[in-house]
gemmi code that builds the backbone of each chain (N, CA, C; Angstrom):
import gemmi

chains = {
    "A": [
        ("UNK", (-33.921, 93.201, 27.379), (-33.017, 92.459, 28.260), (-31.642, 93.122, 28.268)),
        ("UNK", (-31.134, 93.064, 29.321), (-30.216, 93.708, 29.649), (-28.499, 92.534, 29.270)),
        ("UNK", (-27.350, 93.696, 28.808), (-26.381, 92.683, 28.178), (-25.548, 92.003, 29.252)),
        ("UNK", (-25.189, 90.883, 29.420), (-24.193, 90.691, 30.733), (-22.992, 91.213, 30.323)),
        ("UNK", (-22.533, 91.718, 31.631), (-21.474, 92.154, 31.999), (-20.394, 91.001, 32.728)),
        ("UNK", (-18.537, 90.894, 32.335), (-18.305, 90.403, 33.352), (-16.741, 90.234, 33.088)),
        ("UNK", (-15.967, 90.171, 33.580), (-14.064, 90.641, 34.131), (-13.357, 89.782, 33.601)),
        ("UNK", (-12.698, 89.979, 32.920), (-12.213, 89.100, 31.987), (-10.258, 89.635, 32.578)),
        ("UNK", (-9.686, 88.689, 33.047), (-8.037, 88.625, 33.209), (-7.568, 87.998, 32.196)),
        ("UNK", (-5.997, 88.715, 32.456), (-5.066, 87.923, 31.307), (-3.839, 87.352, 32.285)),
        ("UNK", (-3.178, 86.825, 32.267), (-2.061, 86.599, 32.943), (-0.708, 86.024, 32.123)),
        ("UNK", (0.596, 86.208, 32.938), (1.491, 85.870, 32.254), (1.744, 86.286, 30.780)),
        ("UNK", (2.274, 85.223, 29.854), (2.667, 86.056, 28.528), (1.500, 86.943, 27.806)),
        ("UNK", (0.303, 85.871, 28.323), (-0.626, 86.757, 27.637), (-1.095, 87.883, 27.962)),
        ("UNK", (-1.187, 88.326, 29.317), (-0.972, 89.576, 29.850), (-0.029, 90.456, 29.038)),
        ("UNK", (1.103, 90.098, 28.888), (1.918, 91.148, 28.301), (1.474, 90.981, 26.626)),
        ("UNK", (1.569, 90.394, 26.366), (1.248, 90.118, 24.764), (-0.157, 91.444, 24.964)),
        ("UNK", (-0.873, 91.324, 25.555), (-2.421, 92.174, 25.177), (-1.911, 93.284, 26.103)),
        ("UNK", (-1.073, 93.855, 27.000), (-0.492, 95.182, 27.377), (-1.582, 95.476, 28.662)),
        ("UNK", (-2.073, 94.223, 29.221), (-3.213, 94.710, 30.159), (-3.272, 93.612, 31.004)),
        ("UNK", (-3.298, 93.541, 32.460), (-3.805, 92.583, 33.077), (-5.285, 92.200, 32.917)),
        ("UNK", (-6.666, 93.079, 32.669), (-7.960, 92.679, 32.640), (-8.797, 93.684, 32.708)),
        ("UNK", (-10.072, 93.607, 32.446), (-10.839, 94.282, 31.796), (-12.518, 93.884, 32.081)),
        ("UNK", (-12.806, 95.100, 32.492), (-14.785, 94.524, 32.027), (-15.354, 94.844, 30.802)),
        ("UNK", (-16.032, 93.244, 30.175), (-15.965, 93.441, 29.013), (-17.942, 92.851, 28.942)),
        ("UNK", (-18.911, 93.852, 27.835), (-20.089, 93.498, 28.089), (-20.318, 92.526, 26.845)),
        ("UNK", (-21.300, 91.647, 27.114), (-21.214, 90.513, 25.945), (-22.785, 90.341, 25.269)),
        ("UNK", (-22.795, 90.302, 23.844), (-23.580, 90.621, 23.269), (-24.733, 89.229, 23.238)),
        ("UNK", (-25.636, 89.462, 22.782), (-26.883, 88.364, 22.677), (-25.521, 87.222, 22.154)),
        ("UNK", (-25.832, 86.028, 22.233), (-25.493, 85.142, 21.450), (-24.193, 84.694, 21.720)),
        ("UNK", (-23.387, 85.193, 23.179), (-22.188, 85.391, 23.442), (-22.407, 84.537, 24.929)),
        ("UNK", (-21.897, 83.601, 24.785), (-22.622, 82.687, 26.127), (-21.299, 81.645, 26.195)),
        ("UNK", (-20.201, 81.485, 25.462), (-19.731, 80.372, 26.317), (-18.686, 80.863, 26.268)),
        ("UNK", (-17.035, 80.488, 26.983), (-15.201, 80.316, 27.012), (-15.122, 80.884, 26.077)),
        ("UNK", (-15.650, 79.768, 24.332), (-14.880, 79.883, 23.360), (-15.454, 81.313, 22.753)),
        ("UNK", (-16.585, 81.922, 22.715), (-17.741, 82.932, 22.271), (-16.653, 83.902, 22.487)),
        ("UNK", (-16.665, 83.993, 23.952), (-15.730, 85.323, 24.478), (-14.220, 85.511, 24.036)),
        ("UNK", (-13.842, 84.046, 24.070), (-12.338, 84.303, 23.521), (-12.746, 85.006, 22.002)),
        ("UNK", (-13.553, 84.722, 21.329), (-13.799, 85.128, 19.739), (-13.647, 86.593, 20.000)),
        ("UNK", (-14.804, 87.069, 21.056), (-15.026, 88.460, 21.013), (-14.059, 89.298, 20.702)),
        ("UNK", (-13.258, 89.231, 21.998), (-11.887, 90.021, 22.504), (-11.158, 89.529, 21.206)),
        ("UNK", (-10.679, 88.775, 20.744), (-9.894, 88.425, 19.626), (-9.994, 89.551, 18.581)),
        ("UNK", (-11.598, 89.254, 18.270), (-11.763, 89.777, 16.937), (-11.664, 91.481, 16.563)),
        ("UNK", (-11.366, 91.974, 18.049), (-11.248, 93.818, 17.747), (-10.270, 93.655, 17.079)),
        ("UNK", (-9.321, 92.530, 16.383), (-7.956, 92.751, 15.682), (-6.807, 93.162, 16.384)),
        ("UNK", (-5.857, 93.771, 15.550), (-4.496, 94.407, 16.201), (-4.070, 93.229, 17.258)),
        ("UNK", (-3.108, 93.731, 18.544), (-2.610, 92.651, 19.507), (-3.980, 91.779, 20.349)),
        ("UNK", (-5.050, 92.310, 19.365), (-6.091, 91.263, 20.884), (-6.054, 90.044, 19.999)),
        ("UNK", (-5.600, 89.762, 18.684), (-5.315, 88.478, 17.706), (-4.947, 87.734, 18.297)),
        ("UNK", (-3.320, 88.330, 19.315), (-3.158, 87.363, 20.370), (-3.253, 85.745, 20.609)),
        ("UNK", (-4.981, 86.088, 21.676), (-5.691, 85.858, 22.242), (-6.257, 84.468, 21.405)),
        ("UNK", (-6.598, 84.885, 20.202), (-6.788, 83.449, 18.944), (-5.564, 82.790, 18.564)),
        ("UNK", (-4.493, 83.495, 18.864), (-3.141, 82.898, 18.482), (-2.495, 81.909, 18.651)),
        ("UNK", (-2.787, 82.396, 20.435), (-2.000, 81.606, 21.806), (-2.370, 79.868, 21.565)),
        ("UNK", (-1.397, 79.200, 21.648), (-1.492, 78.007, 21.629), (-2.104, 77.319, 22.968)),
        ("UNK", (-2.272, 76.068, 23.100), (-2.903, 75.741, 24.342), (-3.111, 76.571, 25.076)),
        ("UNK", (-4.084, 77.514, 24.803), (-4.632, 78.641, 25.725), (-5.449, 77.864, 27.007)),
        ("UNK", (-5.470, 78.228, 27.870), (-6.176, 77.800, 29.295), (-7.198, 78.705, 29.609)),
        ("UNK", (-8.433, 78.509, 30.462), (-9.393, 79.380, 30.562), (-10.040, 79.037, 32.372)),
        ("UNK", (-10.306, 79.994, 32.906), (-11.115, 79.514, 33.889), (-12.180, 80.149, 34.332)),
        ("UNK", (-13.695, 80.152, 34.505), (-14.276, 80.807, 35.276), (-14.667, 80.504, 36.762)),
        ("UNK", (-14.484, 81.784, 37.384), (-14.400, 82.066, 38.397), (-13.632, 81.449, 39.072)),
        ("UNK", (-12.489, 81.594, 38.596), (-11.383, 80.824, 39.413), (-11.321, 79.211, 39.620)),
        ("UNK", (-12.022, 78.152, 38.635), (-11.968, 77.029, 38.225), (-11.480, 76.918, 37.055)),
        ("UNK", (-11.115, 75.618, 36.448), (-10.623, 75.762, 35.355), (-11.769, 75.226, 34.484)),
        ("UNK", (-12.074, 75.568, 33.331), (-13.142, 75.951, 32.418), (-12.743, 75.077, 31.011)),
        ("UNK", (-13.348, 74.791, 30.178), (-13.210, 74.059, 29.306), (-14.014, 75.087, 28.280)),
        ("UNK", (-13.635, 74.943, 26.448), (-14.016, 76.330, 25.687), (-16.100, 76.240, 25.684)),
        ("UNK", (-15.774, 75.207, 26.054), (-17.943, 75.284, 25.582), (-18.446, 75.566, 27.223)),
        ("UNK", (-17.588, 76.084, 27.845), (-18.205, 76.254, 29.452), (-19.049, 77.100, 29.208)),
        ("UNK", (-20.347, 77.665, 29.282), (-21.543, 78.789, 29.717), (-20.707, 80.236, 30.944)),
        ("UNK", (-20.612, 81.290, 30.354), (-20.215, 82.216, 30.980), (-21.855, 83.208, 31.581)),
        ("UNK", (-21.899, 83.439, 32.703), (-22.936, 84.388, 33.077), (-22.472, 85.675, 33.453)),
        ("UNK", (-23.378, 86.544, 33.457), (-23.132, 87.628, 34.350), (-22.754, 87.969, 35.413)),
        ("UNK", (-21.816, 89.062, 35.366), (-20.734, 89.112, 36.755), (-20.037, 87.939, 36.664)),
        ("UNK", (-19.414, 86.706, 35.967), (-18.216, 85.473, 36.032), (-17.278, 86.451, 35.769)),
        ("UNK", (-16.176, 86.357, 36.509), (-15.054, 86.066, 36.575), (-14.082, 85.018, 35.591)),
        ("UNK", (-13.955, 86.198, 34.544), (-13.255, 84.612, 33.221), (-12.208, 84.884, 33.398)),
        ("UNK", (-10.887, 84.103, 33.137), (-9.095, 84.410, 33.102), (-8.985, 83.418, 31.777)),
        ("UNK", (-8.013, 83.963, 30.632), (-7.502, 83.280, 29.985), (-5.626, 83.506, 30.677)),
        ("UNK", (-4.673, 82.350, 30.191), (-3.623, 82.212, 30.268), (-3.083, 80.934, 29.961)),
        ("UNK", (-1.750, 80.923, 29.748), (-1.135, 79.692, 28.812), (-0.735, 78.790, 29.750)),
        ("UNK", (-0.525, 77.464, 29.382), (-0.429, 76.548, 30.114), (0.466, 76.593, 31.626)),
        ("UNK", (0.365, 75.966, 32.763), (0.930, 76.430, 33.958), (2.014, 75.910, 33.932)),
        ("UNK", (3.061, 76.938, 34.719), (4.395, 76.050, 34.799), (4.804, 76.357, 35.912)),
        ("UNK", (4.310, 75.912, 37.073), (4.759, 75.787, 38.393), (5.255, 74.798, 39.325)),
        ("UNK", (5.714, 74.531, 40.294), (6.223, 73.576, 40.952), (7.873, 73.556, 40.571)),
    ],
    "B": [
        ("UNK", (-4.145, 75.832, 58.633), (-4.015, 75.954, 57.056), (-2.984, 75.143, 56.427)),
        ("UNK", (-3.417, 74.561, 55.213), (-2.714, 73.319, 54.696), (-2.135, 73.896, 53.395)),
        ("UNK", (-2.646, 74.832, 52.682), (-1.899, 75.586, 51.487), (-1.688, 77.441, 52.065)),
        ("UNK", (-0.689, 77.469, 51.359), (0.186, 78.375, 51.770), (1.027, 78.845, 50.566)),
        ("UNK", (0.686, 80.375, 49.754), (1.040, 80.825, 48.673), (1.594, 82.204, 49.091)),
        ("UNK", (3.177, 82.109, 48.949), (3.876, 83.466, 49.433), (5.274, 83.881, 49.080)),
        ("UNK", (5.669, 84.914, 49.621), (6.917, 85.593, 48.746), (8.137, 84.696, 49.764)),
        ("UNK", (7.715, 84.673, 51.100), (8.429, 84.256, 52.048), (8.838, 82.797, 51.819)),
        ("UNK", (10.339, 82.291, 52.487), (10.733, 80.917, 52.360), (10.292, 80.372, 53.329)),
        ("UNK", (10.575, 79.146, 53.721), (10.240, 78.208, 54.425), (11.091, 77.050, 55.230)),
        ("UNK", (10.814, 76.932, 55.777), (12.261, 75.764, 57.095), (11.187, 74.393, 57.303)),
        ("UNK", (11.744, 73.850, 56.340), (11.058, 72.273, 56.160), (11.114, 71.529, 57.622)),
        ("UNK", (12.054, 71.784, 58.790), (11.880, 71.380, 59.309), (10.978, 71.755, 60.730)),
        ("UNK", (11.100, 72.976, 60.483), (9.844, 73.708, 61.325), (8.421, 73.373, 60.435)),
        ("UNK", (8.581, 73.391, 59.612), (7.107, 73.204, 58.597), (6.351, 71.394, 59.388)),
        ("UNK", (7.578, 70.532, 59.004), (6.782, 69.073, 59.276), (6.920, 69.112, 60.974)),
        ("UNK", (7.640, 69.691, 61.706), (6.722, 70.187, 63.709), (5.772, 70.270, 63.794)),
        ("UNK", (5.211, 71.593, 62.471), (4.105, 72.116, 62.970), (3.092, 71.335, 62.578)),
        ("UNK", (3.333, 70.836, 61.067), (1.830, 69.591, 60.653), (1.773, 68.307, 61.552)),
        ("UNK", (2.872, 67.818, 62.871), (3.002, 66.432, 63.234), (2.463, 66.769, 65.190)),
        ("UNK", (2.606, 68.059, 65.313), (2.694, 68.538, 66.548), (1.101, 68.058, 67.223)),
        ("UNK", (1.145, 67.571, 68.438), (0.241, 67.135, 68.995), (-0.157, 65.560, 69.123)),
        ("UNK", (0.273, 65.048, 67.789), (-0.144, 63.643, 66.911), (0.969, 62.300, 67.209)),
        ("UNK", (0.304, 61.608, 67.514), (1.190, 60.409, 67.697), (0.857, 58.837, 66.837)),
        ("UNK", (-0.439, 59.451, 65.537), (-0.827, 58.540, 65.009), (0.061, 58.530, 63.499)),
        ("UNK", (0.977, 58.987, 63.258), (2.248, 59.321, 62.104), (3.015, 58.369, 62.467)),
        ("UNK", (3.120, 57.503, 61.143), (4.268, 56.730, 61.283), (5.317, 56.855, 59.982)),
        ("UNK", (5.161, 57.377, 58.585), (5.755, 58.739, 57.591), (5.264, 59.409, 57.153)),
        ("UNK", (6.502, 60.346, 57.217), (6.404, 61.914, 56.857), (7.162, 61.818, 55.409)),
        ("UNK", (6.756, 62.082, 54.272), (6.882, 61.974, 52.999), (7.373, 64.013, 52.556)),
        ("UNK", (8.369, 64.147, 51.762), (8.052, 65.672, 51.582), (8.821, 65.809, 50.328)),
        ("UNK", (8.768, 66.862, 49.229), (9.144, 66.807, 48.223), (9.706, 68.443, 48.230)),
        ("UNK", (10.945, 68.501, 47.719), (11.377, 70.502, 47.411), (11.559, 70.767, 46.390)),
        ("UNK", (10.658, 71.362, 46.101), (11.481, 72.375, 43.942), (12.620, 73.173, 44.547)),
        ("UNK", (13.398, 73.264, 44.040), (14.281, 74.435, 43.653), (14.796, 75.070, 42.629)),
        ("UNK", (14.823, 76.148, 42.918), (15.466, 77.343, 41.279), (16.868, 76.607, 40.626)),
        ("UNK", (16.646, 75.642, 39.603), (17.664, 75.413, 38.999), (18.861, 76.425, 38.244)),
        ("UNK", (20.199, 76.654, 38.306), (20.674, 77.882, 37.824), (20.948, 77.129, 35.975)),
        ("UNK", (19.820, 76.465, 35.499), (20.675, 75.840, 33.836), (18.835, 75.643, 33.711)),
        ("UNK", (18.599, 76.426, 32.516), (17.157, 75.771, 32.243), (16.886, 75.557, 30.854)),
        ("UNK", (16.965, 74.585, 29.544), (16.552, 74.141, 28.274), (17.879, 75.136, 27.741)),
        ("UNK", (18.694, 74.744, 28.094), (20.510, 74.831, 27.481), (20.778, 76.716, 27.782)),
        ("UNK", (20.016, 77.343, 28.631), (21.042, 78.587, 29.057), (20.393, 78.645, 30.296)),
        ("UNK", (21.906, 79.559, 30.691), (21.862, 79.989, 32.391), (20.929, 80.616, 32.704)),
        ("UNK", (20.459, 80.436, 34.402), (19.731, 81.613, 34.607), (19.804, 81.499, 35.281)),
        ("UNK", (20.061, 83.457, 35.862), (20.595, 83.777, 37.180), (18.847, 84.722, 38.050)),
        ("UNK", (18.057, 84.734, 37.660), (16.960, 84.306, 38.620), (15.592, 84.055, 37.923)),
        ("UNK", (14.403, 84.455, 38.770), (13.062, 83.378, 38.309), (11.925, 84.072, 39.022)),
        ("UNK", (10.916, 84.543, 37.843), (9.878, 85.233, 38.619), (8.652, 84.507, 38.831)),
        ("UNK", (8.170, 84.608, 39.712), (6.762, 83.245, 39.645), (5.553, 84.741, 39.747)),
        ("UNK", (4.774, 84.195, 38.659), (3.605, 85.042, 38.791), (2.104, 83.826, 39.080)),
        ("UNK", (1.262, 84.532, 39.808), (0.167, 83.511, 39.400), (-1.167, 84.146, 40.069)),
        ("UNK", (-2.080, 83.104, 40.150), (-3.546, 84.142, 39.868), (-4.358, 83.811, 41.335)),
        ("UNK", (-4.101, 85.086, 42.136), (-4.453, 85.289, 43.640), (-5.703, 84.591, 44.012)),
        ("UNK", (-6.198, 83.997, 44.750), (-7.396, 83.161, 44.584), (-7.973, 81.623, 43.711)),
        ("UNK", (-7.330, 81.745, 42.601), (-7.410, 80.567, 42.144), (-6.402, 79.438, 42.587)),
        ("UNK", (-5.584, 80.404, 42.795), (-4.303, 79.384, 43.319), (-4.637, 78.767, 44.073)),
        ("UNK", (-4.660, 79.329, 45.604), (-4.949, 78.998, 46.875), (-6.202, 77.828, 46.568)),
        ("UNK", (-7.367, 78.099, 46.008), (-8.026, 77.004, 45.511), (-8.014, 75.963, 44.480)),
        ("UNK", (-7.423, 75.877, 43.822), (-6.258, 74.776, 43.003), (-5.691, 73.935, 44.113)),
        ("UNK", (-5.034, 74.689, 44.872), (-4.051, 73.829, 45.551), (-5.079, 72.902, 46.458)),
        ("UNK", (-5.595, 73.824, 47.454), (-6.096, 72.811, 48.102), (-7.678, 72.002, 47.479)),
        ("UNK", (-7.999, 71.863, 46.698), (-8.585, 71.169, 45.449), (-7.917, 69.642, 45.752)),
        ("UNK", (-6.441, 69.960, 45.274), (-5.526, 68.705, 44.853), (-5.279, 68.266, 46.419)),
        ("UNK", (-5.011, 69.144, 47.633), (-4.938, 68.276, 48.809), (-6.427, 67.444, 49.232)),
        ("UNK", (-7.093, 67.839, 48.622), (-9.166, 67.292, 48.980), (-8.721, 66.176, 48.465)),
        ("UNK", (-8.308, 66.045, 47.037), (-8.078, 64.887, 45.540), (-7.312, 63.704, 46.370)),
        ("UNK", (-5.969, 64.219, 46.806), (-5.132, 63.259, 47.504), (-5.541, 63.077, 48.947)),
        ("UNK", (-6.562, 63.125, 49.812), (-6.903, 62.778, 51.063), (-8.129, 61.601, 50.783)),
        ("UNK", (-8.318, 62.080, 49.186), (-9.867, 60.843, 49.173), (-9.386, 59.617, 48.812)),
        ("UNK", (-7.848, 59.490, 47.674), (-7.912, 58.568, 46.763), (-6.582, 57.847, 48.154)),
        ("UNK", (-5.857, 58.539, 49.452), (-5.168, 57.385, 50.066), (-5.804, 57.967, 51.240)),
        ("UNK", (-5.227, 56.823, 52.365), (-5.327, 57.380, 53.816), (-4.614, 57.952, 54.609)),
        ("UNK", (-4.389, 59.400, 53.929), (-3.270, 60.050, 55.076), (-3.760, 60.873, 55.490)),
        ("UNK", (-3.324, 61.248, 56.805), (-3.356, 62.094, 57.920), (-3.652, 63.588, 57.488)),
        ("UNK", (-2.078, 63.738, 57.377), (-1.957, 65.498, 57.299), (-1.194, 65.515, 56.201)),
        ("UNK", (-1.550, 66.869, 55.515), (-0.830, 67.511, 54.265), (-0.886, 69.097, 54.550)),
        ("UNK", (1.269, 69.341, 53.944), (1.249, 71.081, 53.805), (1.816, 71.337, 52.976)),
        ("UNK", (1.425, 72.403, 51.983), (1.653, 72.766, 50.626), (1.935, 74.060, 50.730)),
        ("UNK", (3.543, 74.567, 50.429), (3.411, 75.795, 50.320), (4.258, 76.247, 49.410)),
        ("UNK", (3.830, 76.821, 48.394), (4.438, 77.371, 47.055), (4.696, 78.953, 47.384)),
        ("UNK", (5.986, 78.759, 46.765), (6.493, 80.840, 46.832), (6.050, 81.206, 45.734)),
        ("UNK", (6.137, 82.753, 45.623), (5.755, 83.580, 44.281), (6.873, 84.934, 44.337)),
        ("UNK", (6.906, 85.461, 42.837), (7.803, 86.399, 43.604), (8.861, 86.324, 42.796)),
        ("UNK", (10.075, 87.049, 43.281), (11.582, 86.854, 42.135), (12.412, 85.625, 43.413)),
        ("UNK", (12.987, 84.863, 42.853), (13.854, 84.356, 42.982), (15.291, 83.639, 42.765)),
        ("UNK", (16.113, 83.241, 43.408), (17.392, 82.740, 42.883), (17.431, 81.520, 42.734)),
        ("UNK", (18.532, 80.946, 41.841), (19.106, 80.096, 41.887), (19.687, 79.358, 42.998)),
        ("UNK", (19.322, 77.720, 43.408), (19.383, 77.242, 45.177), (18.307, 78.072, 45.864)),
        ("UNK", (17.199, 78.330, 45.670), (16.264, 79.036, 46.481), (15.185, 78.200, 46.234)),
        ("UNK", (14.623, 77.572, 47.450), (12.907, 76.874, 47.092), (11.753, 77.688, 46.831)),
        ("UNK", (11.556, 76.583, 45.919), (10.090, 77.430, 45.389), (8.926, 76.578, 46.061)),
        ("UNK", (8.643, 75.549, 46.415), (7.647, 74.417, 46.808), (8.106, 73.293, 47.573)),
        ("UNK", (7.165, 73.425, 48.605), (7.160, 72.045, 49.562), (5.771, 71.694, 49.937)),
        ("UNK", (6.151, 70.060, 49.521), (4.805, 69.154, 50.291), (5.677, 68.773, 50.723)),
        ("UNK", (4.380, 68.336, 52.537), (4.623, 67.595, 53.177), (3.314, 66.357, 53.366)),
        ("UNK", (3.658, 65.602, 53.706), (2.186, 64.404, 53.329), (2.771, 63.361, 55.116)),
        ("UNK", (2.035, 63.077, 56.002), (1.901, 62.404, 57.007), (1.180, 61.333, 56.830)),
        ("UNK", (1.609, 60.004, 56.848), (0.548, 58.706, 56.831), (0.826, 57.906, 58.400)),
        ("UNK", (-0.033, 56.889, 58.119), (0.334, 55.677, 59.024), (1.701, 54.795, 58.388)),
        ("UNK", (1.605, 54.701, 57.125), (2.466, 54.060, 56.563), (3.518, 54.579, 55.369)),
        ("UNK", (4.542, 54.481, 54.810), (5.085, 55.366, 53.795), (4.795, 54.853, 52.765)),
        ("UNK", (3.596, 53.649, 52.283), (3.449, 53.799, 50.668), (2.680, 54.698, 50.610)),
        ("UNK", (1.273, 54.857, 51.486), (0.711, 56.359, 50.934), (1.196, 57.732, 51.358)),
        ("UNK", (2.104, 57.582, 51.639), (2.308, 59.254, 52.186), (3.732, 59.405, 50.850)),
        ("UNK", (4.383, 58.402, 50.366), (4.984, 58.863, 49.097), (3.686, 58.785, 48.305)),
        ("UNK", (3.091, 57.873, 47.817), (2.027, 58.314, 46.217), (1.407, 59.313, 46.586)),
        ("UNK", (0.752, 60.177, 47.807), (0.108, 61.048, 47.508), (1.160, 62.030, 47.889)),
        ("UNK", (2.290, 62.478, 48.048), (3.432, 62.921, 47.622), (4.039, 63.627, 46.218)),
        ("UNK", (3.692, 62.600, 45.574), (4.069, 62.600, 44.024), (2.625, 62.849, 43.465)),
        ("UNK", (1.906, 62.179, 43.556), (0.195, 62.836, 42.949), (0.168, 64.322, 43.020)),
        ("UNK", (0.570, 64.918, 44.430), (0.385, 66.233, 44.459), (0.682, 66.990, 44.100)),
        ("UNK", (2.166, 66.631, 43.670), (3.017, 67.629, 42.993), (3.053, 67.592, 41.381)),
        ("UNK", (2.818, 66.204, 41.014), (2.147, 65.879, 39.202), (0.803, 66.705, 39.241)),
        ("UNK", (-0.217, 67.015, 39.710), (-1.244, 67.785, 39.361), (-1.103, 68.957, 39.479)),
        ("UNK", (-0.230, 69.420, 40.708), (0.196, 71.431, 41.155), (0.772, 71.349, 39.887)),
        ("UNK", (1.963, 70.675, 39.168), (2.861, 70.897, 38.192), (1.052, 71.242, 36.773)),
        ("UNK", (-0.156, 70.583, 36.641), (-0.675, 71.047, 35.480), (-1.758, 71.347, 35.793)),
        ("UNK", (-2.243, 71.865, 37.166), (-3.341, 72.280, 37.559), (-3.326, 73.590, 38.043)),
        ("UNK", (-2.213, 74.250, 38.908), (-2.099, 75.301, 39.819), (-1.844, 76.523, 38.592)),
        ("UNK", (-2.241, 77.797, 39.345), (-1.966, 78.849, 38.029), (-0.627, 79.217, 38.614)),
        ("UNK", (0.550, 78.997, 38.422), (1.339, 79.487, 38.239), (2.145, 79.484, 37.177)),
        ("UNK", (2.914, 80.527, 36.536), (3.444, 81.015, 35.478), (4.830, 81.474, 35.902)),
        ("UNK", (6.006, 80.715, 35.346), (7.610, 81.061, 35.829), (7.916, 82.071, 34.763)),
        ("UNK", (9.168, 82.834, 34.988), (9.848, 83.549, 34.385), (11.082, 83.852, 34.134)),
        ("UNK", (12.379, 83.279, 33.336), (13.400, 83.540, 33.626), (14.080, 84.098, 33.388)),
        ("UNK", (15.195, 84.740, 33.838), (16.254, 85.649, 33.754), (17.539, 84.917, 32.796)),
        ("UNK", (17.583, 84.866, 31.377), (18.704, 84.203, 31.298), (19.727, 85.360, 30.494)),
        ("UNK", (21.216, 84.915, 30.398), (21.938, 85.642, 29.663), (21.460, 86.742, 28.254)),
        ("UNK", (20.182, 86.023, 27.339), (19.802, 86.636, 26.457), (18.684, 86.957, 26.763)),
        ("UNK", (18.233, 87.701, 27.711), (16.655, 88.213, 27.955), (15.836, 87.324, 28.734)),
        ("UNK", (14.652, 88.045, 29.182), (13.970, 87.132, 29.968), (13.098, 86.520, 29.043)),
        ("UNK", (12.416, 85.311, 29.524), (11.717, 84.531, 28.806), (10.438, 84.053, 29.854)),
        ("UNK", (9.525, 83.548, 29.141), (8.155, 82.644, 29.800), (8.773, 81.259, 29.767)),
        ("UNK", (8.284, 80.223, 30.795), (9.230, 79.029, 30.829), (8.044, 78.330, 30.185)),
        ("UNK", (7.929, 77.573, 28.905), (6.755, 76.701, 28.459), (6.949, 75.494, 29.119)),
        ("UNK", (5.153, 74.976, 28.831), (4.649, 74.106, 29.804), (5.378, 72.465, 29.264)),
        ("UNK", (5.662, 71.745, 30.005), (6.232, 70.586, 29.276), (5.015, 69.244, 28.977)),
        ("UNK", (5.774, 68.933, 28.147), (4.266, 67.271, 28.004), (4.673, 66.538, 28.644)),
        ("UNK", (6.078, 66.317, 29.159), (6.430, 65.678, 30.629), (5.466, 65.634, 31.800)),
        ("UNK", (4.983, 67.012, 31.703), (4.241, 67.128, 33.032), (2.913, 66.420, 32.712)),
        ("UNK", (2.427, 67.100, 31.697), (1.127, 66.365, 31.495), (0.650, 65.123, 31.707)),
        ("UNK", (1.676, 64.011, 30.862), (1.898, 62.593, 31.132), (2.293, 62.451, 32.444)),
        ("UNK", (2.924, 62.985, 33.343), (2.729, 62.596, 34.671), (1.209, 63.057, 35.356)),
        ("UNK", (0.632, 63.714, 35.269), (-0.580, 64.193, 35.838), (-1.288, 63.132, 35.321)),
        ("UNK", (-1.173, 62.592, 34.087), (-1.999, 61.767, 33.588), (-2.074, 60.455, 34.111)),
        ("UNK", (-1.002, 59.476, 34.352), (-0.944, 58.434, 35.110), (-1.794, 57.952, 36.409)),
        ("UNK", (-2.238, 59.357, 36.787), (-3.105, 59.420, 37.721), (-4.851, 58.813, 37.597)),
        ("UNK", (-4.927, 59.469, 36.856), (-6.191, 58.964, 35.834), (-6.875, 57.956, 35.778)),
    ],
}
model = gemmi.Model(1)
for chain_id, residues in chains.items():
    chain = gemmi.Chain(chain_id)
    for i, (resn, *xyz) in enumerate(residues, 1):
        res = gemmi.Residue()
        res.name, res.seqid = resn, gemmi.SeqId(i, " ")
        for name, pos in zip(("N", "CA", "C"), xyz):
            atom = gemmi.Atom()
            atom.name, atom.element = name, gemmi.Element(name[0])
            atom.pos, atom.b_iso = gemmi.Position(*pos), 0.0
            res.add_atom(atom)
        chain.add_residue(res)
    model.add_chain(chain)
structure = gemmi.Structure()
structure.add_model(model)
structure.setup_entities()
């Protein structure tokens, strides 16, 4: 079986905090939900710690907003970023 | 089109022409304006970058105009948030909300703008005397989004 693949954004502080707007990132057996993936990316260490750091972190796939036990598939569209402050 | 996400400003009063034009079943027009405050959590700031996430936005927003057309009975709604650098006295957001009557065209007024405030992806940025900063999210807002509930 083949691993899913799928685009992972950062935005705002956390964008700069991780030095990257986003990335395709492939996800291993056992790597299936929000919180899984936030682990992933986290755990290469150095500034992707970040990412486990960030307080009320926000998540969405595919451009909805996502909750950490959401199911991520292949080809989703995930964004993490910190709480909104618009209006 | 009822949401509207851009660098460009806006003329509130050309804006509520164009949502009322044709219609003679409006009896208020409800509308709310952010603007770039120049004083934000005790220092100045002389401008304000709005970043936010192309596509989700635009569907966020009008999400929350679907939300507020089910829960009152109004007419017409226009939502249009800037992005971008801006100044101090410069708008960043306008609803406009059209009813038969003005209790629902204020509550879904204020609904709209309590949920854009903790639903929409946008992310401010400010320019103050000691460096720029990320503007954190307030629990003000939250508890207003929440009342809704």
């Amino acid at each position: 079986m083949t691993h899913k693949t799928i685009k992972v954004l950062y935005f705002a502080a956390l964008r700069e905090a991780l030095g990257t707007p986003g990335e395709t990132v492939e996800l291993p057996d056992g790597c299936t939900t929000l919180a899984n993936v936030r682990s992933l990316i986290a755990g290469r260490g150095g500034d992707w710690d970040k990412l486990a750091q960030m307080k009320n972190l926000r998540a969405a796939i595919n451009q909805r907003m996502a909750d950490p036990g959401a199911t991520v598939a292949d080809g989703d569209e995930v964004a993490f970023f910190p709480p909104v402050t618009g209006g | 089109m009822s949401v509207s996400v851009r660098e460009a400003d806006f003329d509130i009063g050309a804006e509520i022409d164009a949502l009322l034009a044709g219609r003679t079943d409006v009896g208020a027009v409800a509308t709310f304006t952010g603007l770039v405050r120049d004083m934000n959590d005790g220092s100045g700031v002389h401008a304000m970058t709005l970043e936010h996430y192309p596509g989700m936005t635009e569907a966020a927003l009008e999400d929350i105009v679907v939300e507020a057309k089910s829960r009152w009975d109004i007419l017409a709604v226009r939502v249009i948030h800037r992005v971008g650098l801006l100044q101090p006295a410069d708008r960043i957001v306008l609803v406009i909300v059209a009813g038969s009557h003005r209790g629902e065209a204020f509550a879904a007024c204020e609904f709209i703008m309590d949920y854009l405030k903790t639903r929409a992806p946008f992310w401010k940025r400010e320019d103050t005397p000691d460096g720029s900063r990320w503007v954190d999210a307030r629990d003000t807002d939250d508890s207003a989004a929440r009342r809704w509930d």
